[in-house]
C-alpha positions as CSV (number, residue, x, y, z in Angstrom):
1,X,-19.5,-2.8,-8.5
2,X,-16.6,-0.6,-8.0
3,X,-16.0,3.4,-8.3
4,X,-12.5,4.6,-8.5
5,X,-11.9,8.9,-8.0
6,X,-8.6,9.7,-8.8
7,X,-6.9,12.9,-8.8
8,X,-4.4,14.2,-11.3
9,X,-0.9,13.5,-9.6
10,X,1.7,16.2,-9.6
11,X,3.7,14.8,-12.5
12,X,0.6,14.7,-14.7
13,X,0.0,10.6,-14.6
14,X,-4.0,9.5,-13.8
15,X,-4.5,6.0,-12.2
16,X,-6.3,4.0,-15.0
17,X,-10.1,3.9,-13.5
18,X,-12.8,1.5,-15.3
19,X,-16.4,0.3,-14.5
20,X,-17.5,-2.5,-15.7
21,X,-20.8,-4.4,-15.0
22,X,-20.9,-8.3,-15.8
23,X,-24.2,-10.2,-16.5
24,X,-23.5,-14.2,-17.2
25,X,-25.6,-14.8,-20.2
26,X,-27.5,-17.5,-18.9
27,X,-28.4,-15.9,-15.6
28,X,-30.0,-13.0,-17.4
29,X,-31.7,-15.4,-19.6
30,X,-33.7,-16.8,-17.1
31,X,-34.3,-13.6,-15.0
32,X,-35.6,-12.2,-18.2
33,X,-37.6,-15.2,-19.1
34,X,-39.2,-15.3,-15.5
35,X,-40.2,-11.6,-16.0
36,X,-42.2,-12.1,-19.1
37,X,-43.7,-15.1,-18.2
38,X,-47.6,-14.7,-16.7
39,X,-47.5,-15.5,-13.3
40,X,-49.0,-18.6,-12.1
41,X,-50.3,-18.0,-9.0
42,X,-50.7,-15.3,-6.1
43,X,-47.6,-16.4,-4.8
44,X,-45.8,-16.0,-7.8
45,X,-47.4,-12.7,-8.5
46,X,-46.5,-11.3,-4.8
47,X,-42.4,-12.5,-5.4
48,X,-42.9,-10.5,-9.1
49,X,-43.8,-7.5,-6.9
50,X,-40.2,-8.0,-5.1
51,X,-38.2,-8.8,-8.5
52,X,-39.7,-5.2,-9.4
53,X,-38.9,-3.7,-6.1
54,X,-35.1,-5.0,-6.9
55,X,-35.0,-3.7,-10.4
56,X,-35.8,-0.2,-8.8
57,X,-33.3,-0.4,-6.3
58,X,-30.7,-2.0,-8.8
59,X,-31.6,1.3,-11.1
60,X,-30.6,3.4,-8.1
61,X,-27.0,1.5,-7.6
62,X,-26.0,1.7,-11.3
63,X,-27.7,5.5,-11.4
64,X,-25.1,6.4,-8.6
65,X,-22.2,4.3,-9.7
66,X,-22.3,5.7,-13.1
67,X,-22.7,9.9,-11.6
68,X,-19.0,8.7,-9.8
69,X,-17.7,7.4,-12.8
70,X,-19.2,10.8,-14.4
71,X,-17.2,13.1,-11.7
72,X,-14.5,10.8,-12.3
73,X,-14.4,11.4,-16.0
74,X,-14.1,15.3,-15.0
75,X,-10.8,15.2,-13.2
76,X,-9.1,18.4,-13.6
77,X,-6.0,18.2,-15.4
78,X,-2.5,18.1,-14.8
79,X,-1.0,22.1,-12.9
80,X,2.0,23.4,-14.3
81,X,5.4,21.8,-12.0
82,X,5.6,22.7,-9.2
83,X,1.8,22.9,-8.2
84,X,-0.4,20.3,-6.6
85,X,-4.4,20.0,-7.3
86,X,-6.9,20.5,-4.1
87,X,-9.2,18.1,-3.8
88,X,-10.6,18.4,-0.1
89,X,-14.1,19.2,-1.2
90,X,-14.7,17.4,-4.3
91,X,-13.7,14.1,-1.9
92,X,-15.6,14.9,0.7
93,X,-18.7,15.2,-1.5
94,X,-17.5,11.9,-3.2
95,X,-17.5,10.2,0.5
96,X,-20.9,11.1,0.9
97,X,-22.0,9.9,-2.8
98,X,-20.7,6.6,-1.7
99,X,-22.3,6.8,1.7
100,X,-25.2,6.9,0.2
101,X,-24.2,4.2,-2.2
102,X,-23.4,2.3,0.4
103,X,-27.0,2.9,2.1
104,X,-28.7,1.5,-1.3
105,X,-26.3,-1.6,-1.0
106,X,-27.6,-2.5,2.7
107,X,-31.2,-2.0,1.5
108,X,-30.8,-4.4,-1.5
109,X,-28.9,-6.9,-0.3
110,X,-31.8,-7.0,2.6
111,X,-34.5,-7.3,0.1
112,X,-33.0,-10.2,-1.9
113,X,-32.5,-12.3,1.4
114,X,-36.0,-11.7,2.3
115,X,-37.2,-12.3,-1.3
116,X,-35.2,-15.6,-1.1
117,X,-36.3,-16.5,1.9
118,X,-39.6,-15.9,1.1
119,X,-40.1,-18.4,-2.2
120,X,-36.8,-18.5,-3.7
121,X,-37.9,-16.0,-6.3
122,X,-34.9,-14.6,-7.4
123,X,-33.0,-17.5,-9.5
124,X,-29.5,-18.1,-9.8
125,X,-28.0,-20.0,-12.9
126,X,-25.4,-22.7,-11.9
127,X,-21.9,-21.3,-11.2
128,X,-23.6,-17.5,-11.3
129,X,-22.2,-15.4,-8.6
130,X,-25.2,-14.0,-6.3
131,X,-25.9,-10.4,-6.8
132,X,-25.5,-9.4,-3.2
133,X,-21.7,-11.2,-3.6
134,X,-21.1,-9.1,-6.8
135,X,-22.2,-5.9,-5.3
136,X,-20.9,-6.1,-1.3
137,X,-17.9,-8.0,-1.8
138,X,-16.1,-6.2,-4.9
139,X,-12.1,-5.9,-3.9
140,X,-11.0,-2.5,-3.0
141,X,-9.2,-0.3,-5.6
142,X,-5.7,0.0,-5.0
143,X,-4.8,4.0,-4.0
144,X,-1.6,3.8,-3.7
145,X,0.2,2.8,-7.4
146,X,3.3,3.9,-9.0
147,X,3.5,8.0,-10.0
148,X,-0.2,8.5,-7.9
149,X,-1.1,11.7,-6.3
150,X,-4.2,11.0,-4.0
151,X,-6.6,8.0,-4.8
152,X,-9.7,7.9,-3.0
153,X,-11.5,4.6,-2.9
154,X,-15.0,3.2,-2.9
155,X,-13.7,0.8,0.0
156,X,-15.8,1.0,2.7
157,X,-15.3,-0.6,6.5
158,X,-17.1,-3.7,7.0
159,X,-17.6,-4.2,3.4
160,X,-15.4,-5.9,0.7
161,X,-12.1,-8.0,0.8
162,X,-9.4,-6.7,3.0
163,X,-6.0,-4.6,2.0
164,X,-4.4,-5.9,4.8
165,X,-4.6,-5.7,8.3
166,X,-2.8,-2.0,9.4
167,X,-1.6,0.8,7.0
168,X,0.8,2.8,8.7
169,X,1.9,6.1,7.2
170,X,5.4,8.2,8.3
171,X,5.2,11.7,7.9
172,X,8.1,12.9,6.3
173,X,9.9,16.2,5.1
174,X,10.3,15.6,1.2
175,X,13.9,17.0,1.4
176,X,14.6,13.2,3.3
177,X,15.5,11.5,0.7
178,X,17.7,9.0,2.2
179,X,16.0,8.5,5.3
180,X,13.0,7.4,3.5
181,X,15.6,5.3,1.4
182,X,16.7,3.6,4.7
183,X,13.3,3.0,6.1
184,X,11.6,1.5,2.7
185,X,14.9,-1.1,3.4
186,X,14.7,-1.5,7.2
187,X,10.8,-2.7,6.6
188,X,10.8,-4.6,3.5
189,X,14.1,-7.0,4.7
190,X,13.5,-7.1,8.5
191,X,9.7,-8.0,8.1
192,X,9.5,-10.2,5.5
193,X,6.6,-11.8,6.5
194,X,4.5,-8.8,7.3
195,X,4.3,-7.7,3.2
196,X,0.9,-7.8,2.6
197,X,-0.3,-7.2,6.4
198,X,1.2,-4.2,7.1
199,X,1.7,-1.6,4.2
200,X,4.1,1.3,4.6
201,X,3.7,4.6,3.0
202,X,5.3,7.7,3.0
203,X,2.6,11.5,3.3
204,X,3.9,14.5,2.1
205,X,1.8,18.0,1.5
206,X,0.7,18.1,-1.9
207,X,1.6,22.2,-1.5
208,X,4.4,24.4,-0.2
209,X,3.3,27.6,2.0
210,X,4.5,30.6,0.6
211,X,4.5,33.0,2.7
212,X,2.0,36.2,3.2
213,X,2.7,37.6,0.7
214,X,3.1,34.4,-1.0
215,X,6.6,34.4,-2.6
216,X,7.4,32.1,-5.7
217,X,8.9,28.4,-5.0
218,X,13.0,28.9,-4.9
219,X,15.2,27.2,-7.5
220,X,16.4,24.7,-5.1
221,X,13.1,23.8,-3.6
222,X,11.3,23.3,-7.7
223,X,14.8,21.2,-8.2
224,X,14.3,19.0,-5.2
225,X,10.1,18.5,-6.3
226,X,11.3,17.0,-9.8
227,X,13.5,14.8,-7.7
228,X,10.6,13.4,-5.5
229,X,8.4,13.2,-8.1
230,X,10.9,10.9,-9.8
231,X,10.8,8.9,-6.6
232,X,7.1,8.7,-6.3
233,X,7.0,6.8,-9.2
234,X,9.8,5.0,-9.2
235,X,8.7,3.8,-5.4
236,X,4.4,4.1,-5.6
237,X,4.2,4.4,-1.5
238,X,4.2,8.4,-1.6
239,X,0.8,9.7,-0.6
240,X,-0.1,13.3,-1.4
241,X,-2.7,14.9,0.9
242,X,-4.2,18.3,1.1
243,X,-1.5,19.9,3.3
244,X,1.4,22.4,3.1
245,X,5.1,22.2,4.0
246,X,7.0,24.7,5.7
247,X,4.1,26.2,7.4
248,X,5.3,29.3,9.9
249,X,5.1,27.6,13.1
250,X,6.3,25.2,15.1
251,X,3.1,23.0,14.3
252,X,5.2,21.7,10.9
253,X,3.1,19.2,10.2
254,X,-0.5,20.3,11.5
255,X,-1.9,20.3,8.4
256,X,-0.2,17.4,6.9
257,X,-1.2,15.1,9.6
258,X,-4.7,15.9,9.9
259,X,-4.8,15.6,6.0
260,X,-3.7,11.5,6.6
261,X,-6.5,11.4,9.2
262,X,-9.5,12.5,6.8
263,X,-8.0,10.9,4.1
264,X,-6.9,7.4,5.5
265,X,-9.9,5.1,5.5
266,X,-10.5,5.9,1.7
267,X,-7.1,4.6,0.8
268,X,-8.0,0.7,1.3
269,X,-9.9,-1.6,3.9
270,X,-7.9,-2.2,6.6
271,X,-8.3,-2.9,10.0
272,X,-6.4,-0.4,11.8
273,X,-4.8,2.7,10.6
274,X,-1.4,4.6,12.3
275,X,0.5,7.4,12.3
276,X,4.3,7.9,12.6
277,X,7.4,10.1,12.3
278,X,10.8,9.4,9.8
279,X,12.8,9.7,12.8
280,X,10.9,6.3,14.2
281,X,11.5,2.6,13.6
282,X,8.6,0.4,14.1
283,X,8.6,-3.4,15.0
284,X,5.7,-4.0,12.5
285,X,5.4,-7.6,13.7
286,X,4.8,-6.6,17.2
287,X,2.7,-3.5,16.4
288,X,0.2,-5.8,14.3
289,X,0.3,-8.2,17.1
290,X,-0.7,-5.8,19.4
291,X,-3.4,-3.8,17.3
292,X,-5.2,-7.3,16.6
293,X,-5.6,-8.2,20.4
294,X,-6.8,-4.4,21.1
295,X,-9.7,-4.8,18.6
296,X,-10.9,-2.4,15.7
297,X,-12.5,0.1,18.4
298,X,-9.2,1.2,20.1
299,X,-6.9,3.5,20.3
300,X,-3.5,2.4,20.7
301,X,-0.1,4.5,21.9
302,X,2.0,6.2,24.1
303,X,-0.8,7.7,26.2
304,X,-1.0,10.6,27.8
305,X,-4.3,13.2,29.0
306,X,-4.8,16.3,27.9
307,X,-7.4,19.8,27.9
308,X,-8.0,21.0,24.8
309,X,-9.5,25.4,24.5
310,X,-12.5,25.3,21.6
311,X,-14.1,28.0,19.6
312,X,-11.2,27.9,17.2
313,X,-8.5,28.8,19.8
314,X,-6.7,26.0,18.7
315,X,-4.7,25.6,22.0
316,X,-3.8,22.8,24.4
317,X,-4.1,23.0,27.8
318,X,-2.7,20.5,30.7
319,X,-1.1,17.6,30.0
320,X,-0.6,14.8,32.6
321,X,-0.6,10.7,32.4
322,X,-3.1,11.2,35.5
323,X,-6.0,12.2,34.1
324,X,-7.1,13.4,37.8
325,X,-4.4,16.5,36.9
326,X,-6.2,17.4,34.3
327,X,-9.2,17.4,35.7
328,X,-8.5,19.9,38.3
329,X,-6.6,22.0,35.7
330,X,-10.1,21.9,34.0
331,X,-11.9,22.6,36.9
332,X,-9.7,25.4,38.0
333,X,-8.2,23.7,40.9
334,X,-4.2,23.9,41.7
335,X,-1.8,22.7,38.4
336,X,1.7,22.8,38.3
337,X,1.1,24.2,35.0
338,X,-0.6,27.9,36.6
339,X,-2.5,27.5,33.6
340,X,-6.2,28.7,33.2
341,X,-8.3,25.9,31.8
342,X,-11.5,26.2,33.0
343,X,-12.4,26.8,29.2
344,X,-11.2,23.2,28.2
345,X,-12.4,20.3,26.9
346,X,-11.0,17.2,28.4
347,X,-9.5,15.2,30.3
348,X,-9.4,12.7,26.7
349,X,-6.7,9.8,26.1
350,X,-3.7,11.8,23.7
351,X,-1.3,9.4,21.7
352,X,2.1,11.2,21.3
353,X,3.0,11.3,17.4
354,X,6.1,9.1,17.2
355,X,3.4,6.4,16.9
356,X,-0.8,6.8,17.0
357,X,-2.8,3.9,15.8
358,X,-6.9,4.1,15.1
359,X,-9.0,1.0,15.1
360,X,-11.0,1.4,11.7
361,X,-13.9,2.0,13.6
362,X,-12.7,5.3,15.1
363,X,-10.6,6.6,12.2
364,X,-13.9,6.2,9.7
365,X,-15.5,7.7,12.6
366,X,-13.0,10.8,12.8
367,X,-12.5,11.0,8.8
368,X,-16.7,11.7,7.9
369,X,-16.4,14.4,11.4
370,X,-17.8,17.5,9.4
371,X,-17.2,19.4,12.9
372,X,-12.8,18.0,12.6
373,X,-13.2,18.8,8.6
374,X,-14.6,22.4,10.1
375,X,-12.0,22.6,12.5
376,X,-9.2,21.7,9.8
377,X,-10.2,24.1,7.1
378,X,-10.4,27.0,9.9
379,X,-6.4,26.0,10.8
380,X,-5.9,26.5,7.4
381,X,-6.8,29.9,7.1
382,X,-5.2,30.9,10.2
383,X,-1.8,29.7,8.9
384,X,-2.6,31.9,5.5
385,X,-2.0,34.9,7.7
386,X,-0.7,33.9,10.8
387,X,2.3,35.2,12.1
388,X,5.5,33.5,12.3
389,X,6.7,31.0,15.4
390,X,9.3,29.2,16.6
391,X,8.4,28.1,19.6
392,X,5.3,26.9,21.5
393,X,5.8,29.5,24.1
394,X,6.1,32.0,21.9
395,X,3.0,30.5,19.1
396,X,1.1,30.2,22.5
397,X,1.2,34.1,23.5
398,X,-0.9,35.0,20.2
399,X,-4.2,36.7,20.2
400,X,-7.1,33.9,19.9
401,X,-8.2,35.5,16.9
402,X,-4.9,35.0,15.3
403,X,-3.8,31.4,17.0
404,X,-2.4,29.2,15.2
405,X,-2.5,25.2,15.6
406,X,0.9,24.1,16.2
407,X,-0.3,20.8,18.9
408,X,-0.4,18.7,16.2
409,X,-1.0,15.3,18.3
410,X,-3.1,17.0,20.9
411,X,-5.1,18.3,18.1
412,X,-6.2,15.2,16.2
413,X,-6.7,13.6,20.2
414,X,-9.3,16.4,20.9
415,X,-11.1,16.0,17.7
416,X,-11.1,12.1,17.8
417,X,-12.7,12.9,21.5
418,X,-15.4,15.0,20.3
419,X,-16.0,12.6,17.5
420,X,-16.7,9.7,19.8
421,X,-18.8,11.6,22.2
422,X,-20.9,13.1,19.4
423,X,-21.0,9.6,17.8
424,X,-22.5,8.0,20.8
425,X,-19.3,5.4,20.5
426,X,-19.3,3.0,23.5
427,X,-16.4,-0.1,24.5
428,X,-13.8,2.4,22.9
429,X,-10.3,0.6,24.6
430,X,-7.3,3.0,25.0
431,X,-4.3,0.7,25.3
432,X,-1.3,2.7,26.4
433,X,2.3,1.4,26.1
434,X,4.9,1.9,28.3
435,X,8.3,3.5,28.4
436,X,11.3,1.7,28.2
437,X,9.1,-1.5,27.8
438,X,7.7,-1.0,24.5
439,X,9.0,2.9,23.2
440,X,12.5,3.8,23.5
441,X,13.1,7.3,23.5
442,X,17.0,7.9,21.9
443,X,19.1,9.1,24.3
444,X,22.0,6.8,24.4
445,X,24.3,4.6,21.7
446,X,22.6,1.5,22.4
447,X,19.9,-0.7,22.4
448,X,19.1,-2.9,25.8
449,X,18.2,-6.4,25.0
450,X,16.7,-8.6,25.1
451,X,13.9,-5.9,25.6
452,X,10.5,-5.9,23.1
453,X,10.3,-3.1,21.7
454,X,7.7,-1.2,19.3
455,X,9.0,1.8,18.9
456,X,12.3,3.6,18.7
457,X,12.0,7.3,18.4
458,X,13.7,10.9,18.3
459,X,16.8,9.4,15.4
460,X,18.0,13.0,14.8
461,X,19.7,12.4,11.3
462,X,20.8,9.4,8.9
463,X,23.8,8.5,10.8
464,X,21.5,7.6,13.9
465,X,19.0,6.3,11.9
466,X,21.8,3.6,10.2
467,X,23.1,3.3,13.7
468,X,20.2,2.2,15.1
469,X,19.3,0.5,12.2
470,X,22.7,-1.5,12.4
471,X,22.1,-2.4,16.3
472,X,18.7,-3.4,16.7
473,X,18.5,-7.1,16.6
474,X,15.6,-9.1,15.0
475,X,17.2,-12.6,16.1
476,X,16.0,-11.8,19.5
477,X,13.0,-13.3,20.3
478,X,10.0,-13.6,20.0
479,X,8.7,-15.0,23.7
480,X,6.2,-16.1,24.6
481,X,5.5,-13.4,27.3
482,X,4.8,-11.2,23.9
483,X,1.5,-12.5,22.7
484,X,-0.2,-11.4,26.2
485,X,-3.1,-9.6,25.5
486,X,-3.0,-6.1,27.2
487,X,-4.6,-6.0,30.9
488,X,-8.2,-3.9,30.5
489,X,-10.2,-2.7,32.9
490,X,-12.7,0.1,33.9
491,X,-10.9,3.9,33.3
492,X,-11.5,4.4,37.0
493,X,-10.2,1.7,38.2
494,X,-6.7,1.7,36.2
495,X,-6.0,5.5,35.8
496,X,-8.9,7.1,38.5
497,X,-10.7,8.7,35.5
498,X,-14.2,9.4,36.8
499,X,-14.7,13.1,35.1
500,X,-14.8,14.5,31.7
501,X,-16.4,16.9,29.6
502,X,-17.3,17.9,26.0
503,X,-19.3,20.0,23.8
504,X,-23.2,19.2,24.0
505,X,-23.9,21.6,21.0
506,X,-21.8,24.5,18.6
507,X,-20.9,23.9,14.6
508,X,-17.3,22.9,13.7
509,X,-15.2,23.6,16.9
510,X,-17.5,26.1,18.2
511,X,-18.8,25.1,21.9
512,X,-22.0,26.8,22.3
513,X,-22.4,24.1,26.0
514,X,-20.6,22.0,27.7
515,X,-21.4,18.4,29.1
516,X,-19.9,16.7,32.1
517,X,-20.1,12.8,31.8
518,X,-18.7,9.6,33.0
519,X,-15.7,8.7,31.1
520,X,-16.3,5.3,31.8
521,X,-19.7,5.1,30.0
522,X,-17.9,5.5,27.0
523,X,-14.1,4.0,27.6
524,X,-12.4,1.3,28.5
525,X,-8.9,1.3,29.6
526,X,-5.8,-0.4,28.7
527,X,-2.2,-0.9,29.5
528,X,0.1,-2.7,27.7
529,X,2.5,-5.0,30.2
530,X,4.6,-8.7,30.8
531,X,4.4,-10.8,33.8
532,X,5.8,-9.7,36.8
533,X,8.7,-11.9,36.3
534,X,9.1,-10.7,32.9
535,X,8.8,-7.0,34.1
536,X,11.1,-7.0,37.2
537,X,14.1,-8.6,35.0
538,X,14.1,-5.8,33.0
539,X,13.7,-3.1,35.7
540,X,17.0,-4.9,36.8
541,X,18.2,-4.8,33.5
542,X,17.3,-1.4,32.7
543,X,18.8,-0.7,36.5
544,X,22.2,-2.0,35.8
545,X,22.2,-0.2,32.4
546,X,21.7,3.2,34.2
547,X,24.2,2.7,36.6
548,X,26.6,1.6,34.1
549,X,25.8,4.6,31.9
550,X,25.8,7.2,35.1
551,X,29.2,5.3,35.8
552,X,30.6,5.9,32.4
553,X,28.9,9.6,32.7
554,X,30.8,9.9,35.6
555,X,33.9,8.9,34.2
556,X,33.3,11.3,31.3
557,X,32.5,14.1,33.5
558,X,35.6,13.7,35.5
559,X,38.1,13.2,32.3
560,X,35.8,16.0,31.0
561,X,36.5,18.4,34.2
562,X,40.5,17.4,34.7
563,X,40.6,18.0,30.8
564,X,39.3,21.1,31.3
565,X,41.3,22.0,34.6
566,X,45.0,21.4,32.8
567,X,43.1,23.5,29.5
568,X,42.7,25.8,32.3
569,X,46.0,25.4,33.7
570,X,47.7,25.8,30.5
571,X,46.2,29.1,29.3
572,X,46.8,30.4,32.8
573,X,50.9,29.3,32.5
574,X,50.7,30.7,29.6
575,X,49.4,33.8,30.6
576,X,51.8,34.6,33.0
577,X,54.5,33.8,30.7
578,X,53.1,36.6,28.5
579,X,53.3,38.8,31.3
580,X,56.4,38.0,32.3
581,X,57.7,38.6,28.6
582,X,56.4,42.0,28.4
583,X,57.1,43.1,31.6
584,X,60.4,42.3,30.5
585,X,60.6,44.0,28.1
586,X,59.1,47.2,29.6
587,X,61.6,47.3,31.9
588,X,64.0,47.4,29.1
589,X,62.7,50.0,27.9
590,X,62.2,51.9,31.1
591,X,66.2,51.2,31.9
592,X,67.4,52.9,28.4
593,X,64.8,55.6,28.8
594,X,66.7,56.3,31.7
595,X,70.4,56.1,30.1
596,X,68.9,58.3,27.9
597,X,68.0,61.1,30.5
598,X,71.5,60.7,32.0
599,X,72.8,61.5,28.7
600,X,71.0,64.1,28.3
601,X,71.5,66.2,31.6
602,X,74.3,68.8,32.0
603,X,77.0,68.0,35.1
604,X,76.1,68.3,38.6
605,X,78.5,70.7,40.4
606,X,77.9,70.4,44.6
607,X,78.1,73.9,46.2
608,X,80.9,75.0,48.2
């Protein structure tokens, strides 16, 4: 059995949702006929007793399935353009229905392998499906269909066929049309043979903020809704979650992100779920690669350590790739930083946004958090009537009380933390990637191959984005270097992270006590690398490439400065050729001034 809860979408279209419940006509039959018949023997009497224990618990299935068919049934109607539904609590009391659900599954599917175990009570007509296989392994709704809004799912991790193996979504400004244009291309025709393993969608804030006081959506903005909406479902890979665009800090897509996070693991079964940016390209080939070696209990990125303030301050604090910085940050020991963090949670593993991948394990983990749903709803209300930012300096020098969260990344990292801790999680891997190895950050006009890259990030633009698009060659490759699995070992050992802490009690982000444990009780760490061989040739590679480019910088800088010296030159010529004109002229003028007096004075007569 299946339950589908779908929310109106924008445009006013519902995702078709239908129960149905199959009984093969012969397999009831001769259920119904075993029931009626006397029993035989005590045996026989004894497995009647757990054919009625199943019919109870069967009851309680179809009782539950039919009250989410019920609340599905009751799905608020279409808003007027240019609004978008909430949905936030009605899912997250959906996600617990099913929990539940799920709970009555287990139990049944336990009883009927004892029962058949037991005496082979429980009959199956030829060619009948068993009930546990009708019930547990029911395909997954698809949420994500042409015109949708939000789907949430009955799919549950561990149980039922797959989706695929990673869904990755981009976070994306609606106003980018045409980068999300180029990137539906880039991934369907480069990765041909990853449709149907990796699946691509697009998040966007199903709201706009509006300001305090709110002010009414412009002209432009409605105009450019219609047009997204017309892309939606033209496309079906747009995902609207419960977050707002344009909030008034730098923190643009706080809410937006953490939205995907809560929401992600009721959008399909997958293995692994990601996170990225429409100014990054992803090799999806080598990202899947990559996430199936890690495992399903990892958490895979660019990683970095952070401190993160709780009690709603929402506020980094210390960032390092040591993790031994940040302890003494936390500790109150020397940081570059000078920044007081004795308040902090932390050191935990931070994946930087332009790519953040969660086993399924730790994103259904993160996703049923009531402390990170807490902690979300609280940065909501702080953006209602916070006060406008534009920078993180500036967003940081607000009053706790009026703090806004604008660290989006380090955000989601310090509530993923707390979630493991709390959990009681254990053999969590952190595989970092490296630098130059695997993420290219833009800062030049071309690409260094052969090099095998995951991730290229910071495209400022559509120009860059074709650019890079245009140079970044799929031909190369793959070796056979690539398919290493990354190099794991014990968080002290590989980083020299012996210390953390967390919260041992508080509600939501409150921290009422702090804990100090051993990191490596709960983590394992990763990194990402090639043979020696492998890595050396490209540290020579990437060598000659910098001296090239500091060459050619060099060059530049010189044509730049003699440019600039006859620019120079020329303004100062002409300068004193002005000068020279007017002091020309004034002496012109100062010589007929002079006629003029001579005119103008009588004789001179010399005494006698």
């Amino acid at each position: 059995g299946a339950a589908t809860r779908t929310h109106a979408s924008p445009s006013g279209d519902r995702s078709d949702t239908r129960l149905r419940t199959r009984c093969p006509r012969t397999s009831c039959s001769l259920l119904l006929a075993s029931c009626l018949r006397p029993p035989r023997s005590a045996l026989e009497m004894g497995a009647r007793g757990v054919q009625v224990a199943v019919g109870f618990l069967l009851l309680a299935v179809l009782l539950s399935v039919v009250r989410l068919f019920w609340a599905s049934a009751r799905s608020p109607t279409a808003l007027p353009s240019g609004s978008f539904v909430e949905h936030s609590a009605e899912a997250t009391a959906l996600i617990e229905e099913l929990r539940l659900l799920r709970t009555d599954i287990s139990k049944l599917k336990t009883v009927l392998e004892e029962a058949e175990t037991s005496a082979g009570v429980v009959a199956h007509a030829p060619g009948a499906a068993k009930t546990e296989t009708a019930l547990v392994a029911a395909a997954p709704a698809r949420p994500v269909a042409p015109a949708m809004s939000i789907a949430l799912t009955t799919s549950a991790h561990g149980l039922g066929k797959r989706d695929g193996v990673v869904l990755m979504a981009v976070i994306t400004n609606p106003s980018h049309i045409k980068e999300r244009a180029e990137l539906r291309a880039f991934y369907r025709d480069r990765f041909p043979t990853e449709q149907g393993k990796v699946r691509v969608v697009f998040v966007m804030g199903n709201n706009y903020f509006l300001g305090n006081p709110p002010k009414p959506l412009s002209a432009e903005t409605k105009q450019l809704l219609k047009v997204v909406m017309a892309e939606s479902k033209e496309q079906g890979d747009i995902v609207w979650v419960d977050g707002r665009e344009a909030l008034p800090h730098v923190g643009k897509a706080t809410e937006k992100s953490a939205a995907w996070w809560q929401t992600a693991p009721s959008l399909g079964n997958y293995g692994y779920y990601c996170k990225s940016d429409d100014d990054s390209l992803i090799h999806l080939s080598r990202l899947r690669r990559d996430l199936e070696d890690a495992g399903e209990s990892s958490l895979y990125g660019y990683v970095a350590f952070r401190g993160w303030k709780p009690n709603y301050k929402f506020q980094a604090c210390g960032i390092d790739v040591r993790p031994s910085f940040v302890e003494q940050a936390l500790q109150g020991k020397d940081f570059a930083r000078d920044e007081n963090c004795t308040d902090s949670v932390g050191p935990f593993p931070y994946a930087g946004g332009n790519l953040v991948c969660m086993g399924q394990v730790l994103a259904n983990t993160l996703a049923h958090d009531g402390h990170f749903n807490a902690f979300v709803r609280k940065a909501h209300e702080r953006n209602d009537g916070g006060i406008a930012c534009k920078s993180p300096l500036e967003c940081a020098k607000q009053p706790w009380e009026a703090h806004m969260w604008h660290h989006e990344d380090a955000g989601i990292s310090y509530n993923l933390f707390r979630s493991v801790v709390r959990a009681g999680l254990k053999d969590i891997k952190v595989v970092k990637i490296q630098p130059w190895v695997h993420i290219q950050h833009w800062l030049r006009d071309n690409i260094t191959e052969p090099i095998p890259l995951v991730v290229i990030h910071n495209l400022k633009g559509l120009k860059q984005l074709q650019s890079v698009i245009g140079e970044w060659r799929m031909d190369v490759g793959p070796w056979e270097f690539e398919s290493e699995r990354a190099l794991c070992q014990p968080c002290s050992k590989i980083w020299s992270w012996n210390w953390a802490r967390s919260c041992a009690s508080g509600e939501g982000d409150a921290c009422d006590e702090m804990v100090v444990f051993d990191p490596n009780s709960v983590y394992t760490c990763c990194m990402k690398g090639y043979p020696q061989a492998v890595m050396l040739r490209m540290n020579d590679e990437e060598r000659v490439r910098a001296l090239k480019d500091r060459e050619a910088r060099s060059k530049k800088e010189a044509a730049d400065k003699e440019q600039r010296a006859a620019k120079a030159k020329a303004i100062l010529a002409a300068k004193a050729s002005r000068e020279l004109v007017t002091a020309g002229k004034q002496a012109t003028a100062e010589k007929a001034a002079l006629e003029n007096l001579k005119i103008g004075l009588p004789a001179f007569v010399a005494p006698a």
